[in-house]
C-alpha positions in Angstrom: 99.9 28.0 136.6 97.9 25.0 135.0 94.6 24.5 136.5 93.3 21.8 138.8 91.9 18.9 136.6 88.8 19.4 135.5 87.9 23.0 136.9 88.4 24.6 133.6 90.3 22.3 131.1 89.1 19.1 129.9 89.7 16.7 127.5 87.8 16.5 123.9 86.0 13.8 122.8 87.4 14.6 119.2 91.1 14.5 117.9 91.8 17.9 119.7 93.7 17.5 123.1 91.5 20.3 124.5 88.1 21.9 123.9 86.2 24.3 126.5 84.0 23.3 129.1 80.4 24.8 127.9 79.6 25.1 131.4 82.5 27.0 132.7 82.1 29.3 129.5 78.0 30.0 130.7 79.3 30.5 134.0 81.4 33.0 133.2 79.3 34.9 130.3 76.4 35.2 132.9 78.9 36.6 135.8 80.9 39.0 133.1 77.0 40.5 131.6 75.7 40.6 135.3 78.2 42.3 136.7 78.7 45.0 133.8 74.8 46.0 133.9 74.6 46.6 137.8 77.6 49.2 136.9 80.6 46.9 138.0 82.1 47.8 134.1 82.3 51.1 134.8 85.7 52.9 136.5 82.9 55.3 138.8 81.1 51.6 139.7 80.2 51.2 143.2 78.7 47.8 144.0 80.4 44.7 144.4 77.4 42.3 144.4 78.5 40.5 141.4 75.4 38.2 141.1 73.1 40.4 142.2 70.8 40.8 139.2 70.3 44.2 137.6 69.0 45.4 134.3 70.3 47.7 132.0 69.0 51.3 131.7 67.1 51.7 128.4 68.9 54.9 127.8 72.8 53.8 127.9 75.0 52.2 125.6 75.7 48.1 126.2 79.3 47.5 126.9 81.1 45.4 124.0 82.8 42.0 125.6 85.8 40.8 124.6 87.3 37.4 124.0 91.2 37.7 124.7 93.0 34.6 123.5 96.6 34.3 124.1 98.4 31.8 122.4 102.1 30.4 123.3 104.2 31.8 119.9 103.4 34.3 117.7 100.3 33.7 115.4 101.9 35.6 112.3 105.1 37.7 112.0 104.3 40.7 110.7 100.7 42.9 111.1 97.8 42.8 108.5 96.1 45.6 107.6 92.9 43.1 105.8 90.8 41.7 109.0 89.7 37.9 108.9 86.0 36.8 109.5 84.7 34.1 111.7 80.9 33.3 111.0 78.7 33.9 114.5 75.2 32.7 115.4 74.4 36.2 116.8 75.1 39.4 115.0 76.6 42.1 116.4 75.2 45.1 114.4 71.8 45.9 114.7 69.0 45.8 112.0 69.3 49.6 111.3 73.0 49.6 111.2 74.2 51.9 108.1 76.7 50.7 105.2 79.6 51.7 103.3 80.3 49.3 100.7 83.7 50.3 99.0 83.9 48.8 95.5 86.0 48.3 92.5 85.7 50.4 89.3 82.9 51.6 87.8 80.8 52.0 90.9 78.1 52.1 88.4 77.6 48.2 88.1 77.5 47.7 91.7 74.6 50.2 92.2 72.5 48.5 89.6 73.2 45.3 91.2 71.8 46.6 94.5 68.8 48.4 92.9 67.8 45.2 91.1 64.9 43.9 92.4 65.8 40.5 93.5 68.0 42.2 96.3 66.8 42.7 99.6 64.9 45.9 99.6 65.1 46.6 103.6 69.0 46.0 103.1 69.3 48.2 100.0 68.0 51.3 102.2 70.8 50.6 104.4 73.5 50.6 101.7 75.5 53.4 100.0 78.3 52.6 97.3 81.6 54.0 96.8 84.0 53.5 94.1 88.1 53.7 94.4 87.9 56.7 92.1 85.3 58.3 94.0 87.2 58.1 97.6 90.5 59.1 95.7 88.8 62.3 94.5 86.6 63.1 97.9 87.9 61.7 100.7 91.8 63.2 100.7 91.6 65.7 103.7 91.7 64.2 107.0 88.2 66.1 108.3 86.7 64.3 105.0 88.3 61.1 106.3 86.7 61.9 109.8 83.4 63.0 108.6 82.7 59.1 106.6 83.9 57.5 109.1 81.2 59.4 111.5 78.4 58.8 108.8 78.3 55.2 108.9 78.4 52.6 111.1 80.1 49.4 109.2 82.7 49.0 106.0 82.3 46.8 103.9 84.7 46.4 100.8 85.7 44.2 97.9 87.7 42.1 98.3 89.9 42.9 95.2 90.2 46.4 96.4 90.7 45.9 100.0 94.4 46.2 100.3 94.5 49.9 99.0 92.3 51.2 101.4 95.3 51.9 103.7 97.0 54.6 101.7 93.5 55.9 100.8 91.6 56.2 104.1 95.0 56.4 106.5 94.9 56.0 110.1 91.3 57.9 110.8 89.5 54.8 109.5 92.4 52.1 110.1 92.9 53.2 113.8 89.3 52.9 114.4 87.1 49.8 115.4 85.6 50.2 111.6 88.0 48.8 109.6 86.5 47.6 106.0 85.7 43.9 106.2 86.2 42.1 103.3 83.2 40.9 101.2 83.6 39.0 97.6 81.6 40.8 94.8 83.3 39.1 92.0 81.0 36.8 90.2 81.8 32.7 90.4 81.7 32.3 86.8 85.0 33.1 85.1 85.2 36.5 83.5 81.9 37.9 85.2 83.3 41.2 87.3 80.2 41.3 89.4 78.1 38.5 91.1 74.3 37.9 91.1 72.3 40.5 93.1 71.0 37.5 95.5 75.1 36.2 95.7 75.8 40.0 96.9 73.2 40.5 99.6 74.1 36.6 101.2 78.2 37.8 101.2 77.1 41.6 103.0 74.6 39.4 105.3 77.1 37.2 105.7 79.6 39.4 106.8 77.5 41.5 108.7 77.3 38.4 111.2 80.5 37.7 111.4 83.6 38.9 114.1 86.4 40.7 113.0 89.7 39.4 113.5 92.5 41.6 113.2 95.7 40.3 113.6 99.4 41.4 114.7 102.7 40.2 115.5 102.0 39.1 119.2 101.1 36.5 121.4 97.5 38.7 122.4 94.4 38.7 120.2 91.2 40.5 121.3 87.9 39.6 119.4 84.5 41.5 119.9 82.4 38.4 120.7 79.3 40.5 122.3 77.5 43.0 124.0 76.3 43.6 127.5 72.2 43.7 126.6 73.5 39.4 125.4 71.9 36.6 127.3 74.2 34.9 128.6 73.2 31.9 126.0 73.8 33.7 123.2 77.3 35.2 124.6 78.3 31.7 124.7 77.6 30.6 121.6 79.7 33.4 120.0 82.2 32.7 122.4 82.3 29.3 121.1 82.2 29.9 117.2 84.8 32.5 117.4 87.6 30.0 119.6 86.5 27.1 117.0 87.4 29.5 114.3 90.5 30.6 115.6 92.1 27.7 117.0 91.0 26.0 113.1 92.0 28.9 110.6 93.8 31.3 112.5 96.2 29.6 115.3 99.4 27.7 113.2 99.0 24.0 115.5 95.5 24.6 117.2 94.7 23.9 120.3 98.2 23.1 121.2 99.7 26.5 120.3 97.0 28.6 122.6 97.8 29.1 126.0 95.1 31.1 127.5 91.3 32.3 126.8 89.6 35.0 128.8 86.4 37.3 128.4 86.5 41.0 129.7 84.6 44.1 129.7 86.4 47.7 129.0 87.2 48.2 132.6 86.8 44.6 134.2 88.9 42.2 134.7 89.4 39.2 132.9 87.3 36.3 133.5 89.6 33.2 132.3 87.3 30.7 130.7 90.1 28.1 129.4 94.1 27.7 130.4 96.7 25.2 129.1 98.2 22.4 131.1 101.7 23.1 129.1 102.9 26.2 128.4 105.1 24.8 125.4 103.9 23.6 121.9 105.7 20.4 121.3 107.9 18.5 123.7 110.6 19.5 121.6 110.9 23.0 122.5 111.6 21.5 126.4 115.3 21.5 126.4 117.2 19.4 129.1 119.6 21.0 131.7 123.1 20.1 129.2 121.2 22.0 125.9 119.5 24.7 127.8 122.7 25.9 129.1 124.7 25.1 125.5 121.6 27.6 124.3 122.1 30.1 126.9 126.2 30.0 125.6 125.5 30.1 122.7 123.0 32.9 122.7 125.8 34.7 124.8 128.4 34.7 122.6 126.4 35.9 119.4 125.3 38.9 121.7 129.2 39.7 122.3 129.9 39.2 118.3 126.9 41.9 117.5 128.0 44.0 120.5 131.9 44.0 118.7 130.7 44.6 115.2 128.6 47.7 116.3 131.6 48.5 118.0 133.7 48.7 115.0 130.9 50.5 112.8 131.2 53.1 115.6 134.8 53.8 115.7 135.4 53.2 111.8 132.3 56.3 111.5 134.9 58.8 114.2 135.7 62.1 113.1 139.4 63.4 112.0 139.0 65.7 115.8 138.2 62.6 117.9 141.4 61.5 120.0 142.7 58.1 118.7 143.1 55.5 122.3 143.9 52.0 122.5 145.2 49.5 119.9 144.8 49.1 116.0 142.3 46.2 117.0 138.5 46.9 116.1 139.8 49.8 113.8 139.1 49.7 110.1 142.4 49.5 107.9 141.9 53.4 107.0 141.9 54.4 110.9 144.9 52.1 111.9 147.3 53.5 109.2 146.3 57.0 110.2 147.3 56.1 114.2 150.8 54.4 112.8 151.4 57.6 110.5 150.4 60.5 113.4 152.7 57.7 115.9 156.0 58.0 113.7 155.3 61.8 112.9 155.7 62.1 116.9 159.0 59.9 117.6 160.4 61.9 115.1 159.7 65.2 116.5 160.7 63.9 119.8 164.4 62.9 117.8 164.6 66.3 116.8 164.2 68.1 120.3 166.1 65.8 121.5 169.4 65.4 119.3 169.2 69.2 118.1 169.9 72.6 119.2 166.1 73.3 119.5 166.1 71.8 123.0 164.8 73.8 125.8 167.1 75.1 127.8 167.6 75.3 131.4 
């Protein structure tokens, strides 16, 4: 259902039909963080007062938040396995966070890099490098597999390497919310392997505040835009970098392909923060009466043509024991001379009982 004009849509002063209404978006953050820290994110929650302010305890974990977006076609066809990066004003790792950065061959060169002296020294501490040969050799059994992925807290890998992580880490890493983000270590000028120690530390930084976007073939794509211990201000700028970078790198058409943004805890609902007026991309997919039911013919009649050609793989695949019924039509040419042969091997037993002394007799 579009929304009353002006509650949540409005019109951009840019080229873009649509942008979000920063105020709806604060509105929201604040009621989504305010209502997840008095315990309303939680399945055993018990109040309802969803403004009613409340702090969270020192002692539990802040609940991530979600951005859902939901566009109106599919955003690519098939799934990818290397996560995009949108760049966020506020990080969400923390300072201490530990790192696995997954290189290319030798290993060696990187971890010079990082000792050298011009790199940060308090993100160095944090850091721990792994070349391909090095995973290949310790990481095949699946409790290895489990115990990494328990040791640290982000991935990081090159970006020339990335796309055999799959086979070498499998689903324990890949079905996890640590996937390896890809960072570029390669050096600008051509033929240098490995950038400048300062060029390494700004792509990690970098990467470290970014969001992680992973898509699939579907109309549905969750981002981790922040935590519940956010201010409500900060929540909404994230909120507003990652739909920017989505609806300008991500989305085929923009604007005019998304149908939908929300923001949600684990176990709230889903506070909608921007809805389309249209719930088509271009005019031209709107067909009128005469073509939509031409469509729906012709739509029907490819369905009866795949229907009769599965048909005809079935019976032509029957065994010599299945009983032959019906008519040479949909049989292969093998099947229907068998039927004719087993057909006049019949009339002429019947001639025989019939015109001979082998009748039955009375």
């Amino acid at each position: 259902m579009a929304p009353k004009d002006g509650a949540i849509v409005s019109k951009a002063k840019s080229e873009t039909p649509y942008q979000l209404d920063r105020s709806e978006v604060h509105k929201a953050s604040h009621a989504l963080i305010t209502h997840i820290r008095q315990g309303g994110g939680k399945e055993s929650a018990t109040s309802k007062d969803l403004f009613k302010a409340a702090a969270t305890s020192p002692d539990e974990e802040p609940e991530p938040i979600w951005l859902v977006l939901t566009t109106k076609k599919h955003i690519i066809d098939k799934k990818r396995l290397k996560p995009g990066k949108i760049s966020i004003p506020h990080a969400l790792v923390k300072s201490d966070t530990s790192i696995c950065l997954i290189t290319a061959d030798p290993q060696r060169a990187y971890k010079d890099a990082i000792a050298d002296p011009l790199f940060p020294e308090d993100l160095r501490a944090r850091i721990r490098v792994l070349g391909i040969a090095k995973i290949r050799q310790r990481y095949k059994s699946f409790e290895s597999r489990r115990q990494l992925l328990a040791e640290y807290d982000v991935f990081l890998a090159d970006d020339r390497v990335v796309t055999l992580l799959p086979n070498l880490l499998g689903k324990t890493v890949y079905e996890s919310s640590k996937r390896p983000i890809p960072v570029d270590l390669q050096g600008s000028s051509k033929g240098v392997r490995i950038a400048k120690p300062q060029a390494i530390s700004k792509e990690i930084e970098k990467a470290l505040r970014s969001a992680r976007i992973h898509l699939s073939p579907s109309v549905t794509t969750a981002v981790l835009v922040g935590y519940s211990s956010f201010e409500a201000d900060k929540l909404q700028q994230n909120i507003e970098a990652v739909v920017e970078g989505m609806q300008s790198r991500f989305v085929p058409q923009g604007w005019r392909n998304i149908r939908a943004i929300h923001i949600k805890g684990p176990n709230t609902v889903a506070l909608p923060i921007w809805l389309a007026n249209q719930l088509w991309v271009d005019q031209d997919d709107v067909l009128e009466d005469k073509k939509a039911e031409e469509a729906s013919k012709l739509a029907s009649q490819k369905g009866r043509k795949r229907k009769h050609k599965e048909g005809e793989a079935v019976v032509g695949g029957l065994k010599k024991k299945t009983k032959l019924i019906g008519t040479e039509e949909g049989f292969s040419e093998e099947m229907a001379q068998r039927r004719a042969a087993l057909r006049q091997q019949k009339k002429q037993a019947m001639e025989e009982v019939e015109g001979g002394d082998g009748g039955i007799k009375t």
